[in-house]
C-alpha positions as CSV (number, residue, x, y, z in Angstrom):
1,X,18.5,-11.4,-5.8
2,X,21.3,-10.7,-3.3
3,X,21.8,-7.4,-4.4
4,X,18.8,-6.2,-3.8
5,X,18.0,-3.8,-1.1
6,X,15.1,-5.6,0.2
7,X,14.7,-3.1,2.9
8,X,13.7,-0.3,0.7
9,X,11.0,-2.2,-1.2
10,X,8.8,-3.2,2.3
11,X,6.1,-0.9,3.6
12,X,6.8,-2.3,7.2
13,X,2.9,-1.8,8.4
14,X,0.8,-2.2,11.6
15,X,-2.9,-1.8,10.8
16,X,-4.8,-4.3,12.8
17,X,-7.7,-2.9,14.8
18,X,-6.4,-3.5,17.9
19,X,-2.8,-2.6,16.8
20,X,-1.6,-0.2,20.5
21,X,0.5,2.8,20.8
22,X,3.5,0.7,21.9
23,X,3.2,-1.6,18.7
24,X,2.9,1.5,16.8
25,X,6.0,2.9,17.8
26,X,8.1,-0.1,18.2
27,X,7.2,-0.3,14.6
28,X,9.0,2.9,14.3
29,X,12.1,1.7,15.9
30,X,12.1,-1.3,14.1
31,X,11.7,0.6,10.9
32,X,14.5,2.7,11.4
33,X,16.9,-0.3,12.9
34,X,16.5,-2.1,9.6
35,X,16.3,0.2,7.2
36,X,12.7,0.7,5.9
37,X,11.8,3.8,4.2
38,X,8.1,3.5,4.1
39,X,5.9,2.7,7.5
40,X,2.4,2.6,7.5
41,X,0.1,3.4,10.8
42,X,-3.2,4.0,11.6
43,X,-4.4,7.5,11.4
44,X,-4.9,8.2,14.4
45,X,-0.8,7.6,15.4
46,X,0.1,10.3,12.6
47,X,1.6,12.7,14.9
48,X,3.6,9.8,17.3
49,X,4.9,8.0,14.3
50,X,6.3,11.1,12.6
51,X,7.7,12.4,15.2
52,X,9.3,8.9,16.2
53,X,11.4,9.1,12.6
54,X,11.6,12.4,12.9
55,X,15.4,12.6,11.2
56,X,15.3,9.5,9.5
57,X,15.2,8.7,5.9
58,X,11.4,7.0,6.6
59,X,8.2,8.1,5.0
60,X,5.0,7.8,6.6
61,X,2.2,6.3,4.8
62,X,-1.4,6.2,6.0
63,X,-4.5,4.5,4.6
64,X,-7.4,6.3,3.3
65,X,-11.1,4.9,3.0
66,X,-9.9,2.0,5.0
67,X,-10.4,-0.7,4.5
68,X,-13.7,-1.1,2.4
69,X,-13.9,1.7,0.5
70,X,-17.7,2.9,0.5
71,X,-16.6,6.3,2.0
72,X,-17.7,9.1,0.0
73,X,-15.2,10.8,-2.2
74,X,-15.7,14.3,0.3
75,X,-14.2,11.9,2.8
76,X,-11.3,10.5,1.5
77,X,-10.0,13.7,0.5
78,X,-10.4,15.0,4.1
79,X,-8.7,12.5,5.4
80,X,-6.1,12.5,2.9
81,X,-5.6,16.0,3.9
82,X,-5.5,15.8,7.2
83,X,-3.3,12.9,6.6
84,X,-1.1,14.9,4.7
85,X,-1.3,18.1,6.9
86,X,0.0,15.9,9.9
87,X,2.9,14.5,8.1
88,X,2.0,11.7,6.0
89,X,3.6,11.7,2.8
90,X,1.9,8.4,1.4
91,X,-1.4,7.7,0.9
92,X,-2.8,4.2,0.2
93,X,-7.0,4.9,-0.7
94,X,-9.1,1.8,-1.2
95,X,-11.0,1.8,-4.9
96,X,-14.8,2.0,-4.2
97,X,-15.4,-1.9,-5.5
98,X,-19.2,-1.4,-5.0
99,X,-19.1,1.5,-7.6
100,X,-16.6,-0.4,-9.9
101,X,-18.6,-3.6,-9.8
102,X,-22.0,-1.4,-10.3
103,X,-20.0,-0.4,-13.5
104,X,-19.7,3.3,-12.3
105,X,-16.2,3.9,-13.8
106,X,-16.9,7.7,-14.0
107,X,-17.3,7.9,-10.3
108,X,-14.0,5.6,-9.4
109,X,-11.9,7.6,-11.8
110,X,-13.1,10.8,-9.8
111,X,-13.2,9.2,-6.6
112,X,-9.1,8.7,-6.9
113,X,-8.8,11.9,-9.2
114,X,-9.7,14.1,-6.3
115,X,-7.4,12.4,-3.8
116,X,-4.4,12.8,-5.8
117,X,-5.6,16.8,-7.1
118,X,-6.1,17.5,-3.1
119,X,-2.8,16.2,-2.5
120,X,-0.4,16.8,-4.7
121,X,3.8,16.0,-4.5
122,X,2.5,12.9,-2.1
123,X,3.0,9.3,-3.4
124,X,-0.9,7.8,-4.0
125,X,-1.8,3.8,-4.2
126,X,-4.7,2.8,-4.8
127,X,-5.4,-0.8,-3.2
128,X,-8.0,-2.9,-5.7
129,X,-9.0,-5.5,-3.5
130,X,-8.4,-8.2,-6.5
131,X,-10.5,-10.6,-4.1
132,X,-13.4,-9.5,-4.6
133,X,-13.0,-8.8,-8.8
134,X,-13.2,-10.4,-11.9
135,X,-10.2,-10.6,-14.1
136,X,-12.2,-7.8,-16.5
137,X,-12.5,-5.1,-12.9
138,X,-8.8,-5.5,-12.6
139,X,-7.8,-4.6,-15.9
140,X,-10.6,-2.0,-15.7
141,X,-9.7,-0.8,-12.2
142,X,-5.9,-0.6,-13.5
143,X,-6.7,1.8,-16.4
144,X,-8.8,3.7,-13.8
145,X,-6.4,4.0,-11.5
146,X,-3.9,5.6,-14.1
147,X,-6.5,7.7,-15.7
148,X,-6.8,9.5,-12.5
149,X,-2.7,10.3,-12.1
150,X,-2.2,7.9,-9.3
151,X,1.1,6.2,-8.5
152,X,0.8,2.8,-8.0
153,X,-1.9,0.0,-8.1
154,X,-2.2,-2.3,-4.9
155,X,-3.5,-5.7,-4.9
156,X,-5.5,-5.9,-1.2
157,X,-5.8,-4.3,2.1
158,X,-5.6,-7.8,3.7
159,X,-8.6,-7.6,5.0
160,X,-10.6,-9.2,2.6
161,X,-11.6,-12.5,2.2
162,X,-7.9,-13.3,0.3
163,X,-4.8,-11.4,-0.3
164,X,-1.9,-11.1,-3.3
165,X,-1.5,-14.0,-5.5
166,X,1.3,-14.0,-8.0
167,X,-1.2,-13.9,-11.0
168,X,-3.1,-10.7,-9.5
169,X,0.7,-9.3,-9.7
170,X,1.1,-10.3,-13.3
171,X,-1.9,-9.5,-14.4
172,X,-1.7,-5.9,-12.8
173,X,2.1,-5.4,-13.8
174,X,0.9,-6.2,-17.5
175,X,-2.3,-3.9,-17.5
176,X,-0.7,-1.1,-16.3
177,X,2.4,-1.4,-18.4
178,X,4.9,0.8,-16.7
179,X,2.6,4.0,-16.5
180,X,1.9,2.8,-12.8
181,X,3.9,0.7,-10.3
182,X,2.7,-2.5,-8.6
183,X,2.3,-3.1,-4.5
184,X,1.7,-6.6,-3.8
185,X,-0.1,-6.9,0.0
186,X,-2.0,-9.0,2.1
187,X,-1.0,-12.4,3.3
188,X,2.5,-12.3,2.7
189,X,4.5,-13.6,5.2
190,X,8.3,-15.0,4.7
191,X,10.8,-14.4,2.1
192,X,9.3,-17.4,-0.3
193,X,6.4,-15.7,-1.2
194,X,7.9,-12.3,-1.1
195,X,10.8,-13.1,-3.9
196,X,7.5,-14.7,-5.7
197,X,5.7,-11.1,-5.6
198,X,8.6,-9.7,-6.7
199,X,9.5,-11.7,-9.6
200,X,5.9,-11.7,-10.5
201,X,6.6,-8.0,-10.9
202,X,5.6,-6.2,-7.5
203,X,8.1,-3.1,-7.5
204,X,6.9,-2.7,-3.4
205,X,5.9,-5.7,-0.9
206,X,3.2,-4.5,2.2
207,X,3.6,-6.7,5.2
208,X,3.4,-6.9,9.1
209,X,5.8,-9.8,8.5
210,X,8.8,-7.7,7.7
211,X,11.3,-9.2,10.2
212,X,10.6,-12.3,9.7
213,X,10.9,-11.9,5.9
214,X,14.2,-9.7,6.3
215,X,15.8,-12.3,8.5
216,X,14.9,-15.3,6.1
217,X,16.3,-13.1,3.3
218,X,19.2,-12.4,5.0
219,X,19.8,-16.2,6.0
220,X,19.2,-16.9,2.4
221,X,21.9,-14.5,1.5
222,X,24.9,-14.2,3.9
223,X,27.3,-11.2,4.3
């Protein structure tokens, strides 16, 4: 585990509501001091956090139909064009679980098909909510999520009522069976849980807890 460059597997995020300008680009900062590739901001800091990594090897990712989902399919591709249009060049959209749990698989696939068609050459996740599904909607929402060309399945926003568990990333890492990566998010927080993720089979880790996670990793493995 000391090998690996943990660093490049965190998408170092800030997306609480009442997440300010100043936490938003000290996020930056910290992003580019330690050597994350992938930050993720709200929206409406597109244009301050791209212009803060500006010359840095660090994408920025932004959240589309956040975080519940319901938006209409006409609105996630707006704002994943926007998105995109300002900079963005990863896109995490939240599956419509109302439609998926109303059996509406025709509409999910779409929902997520248009996304990644409006957008193309732009790295897509698709965050499941696992939460809120039976072990069936996973599997379902996994071949869903493939079906429609995107990149990666997600386990949660971290907004729900719970976050990743190291089942929901075995069970996801199996369903998909390499024809999508796996992004284990929400709740963790130290370098425990995040080397359980990862063994579980998470090829990416979403956190706000990236220092502290780096730092215990780094404690755990001296150079």
């Amino acid at each position: 585990m000391s090998g690996w460059n943990l660093p490049a597997l965190i998408d170092h995020t800030v997306l609480r509501p009442d997440a300010t300008k100043v936490e938003v680009l000290r996020l930056c900062e910290e992003a580019k001091a330690n050597r994350f590739t992938v930050i993720f901001v709200p929206p409406c800091y597109i244009d301050e956090a791209v212009a803060a990594v500006a010359g840095a090897s660090i994408r920025v990712g932004i959240p589309i139909g956040f975080p519940l989902g319901g938006h209409s399919t006409h609105t996630k591709v707006a704002e994943a064009v926007e998105a995109v249009a300002h900079g963005a060049r990863v896109l995490d959209m939240v599956l419509n679980v109302s439609r998926l749990k109303s059996g509406d698989h025709d509409h999910v696939r779409n929902d997520i098909a248009e996304v990644v068609k409006a957008t193309p050459n732009i790295e897509h996740k698709v965050i499941l909510e696992t939460c809120y599904l039976t072990q069936q909607e996973k599997r379902t929402a996994c071949c869903l999520v493939v079906e429609a060309g995107a990149d990666y399945v997600k386990t949660s926003t971290g907004f729900g009522v719970a976050g990743a568990t190291v089942d929901d990333v075995r069970l996801l890492k199996e369903t998909v069976a390499g024809r999508a990566k796996v992004k284990a998010s929400g709740g963790i927080r130290d370098w425990k849980t995040t080397l359980a993720m990862l063994e579980a089979g998470a090829d990416r880790i979403g956190t706000s807890a990236s220092l502290k996670i780096i730092d215990e990793w780094r404690e755990a493995f001296p150079r």
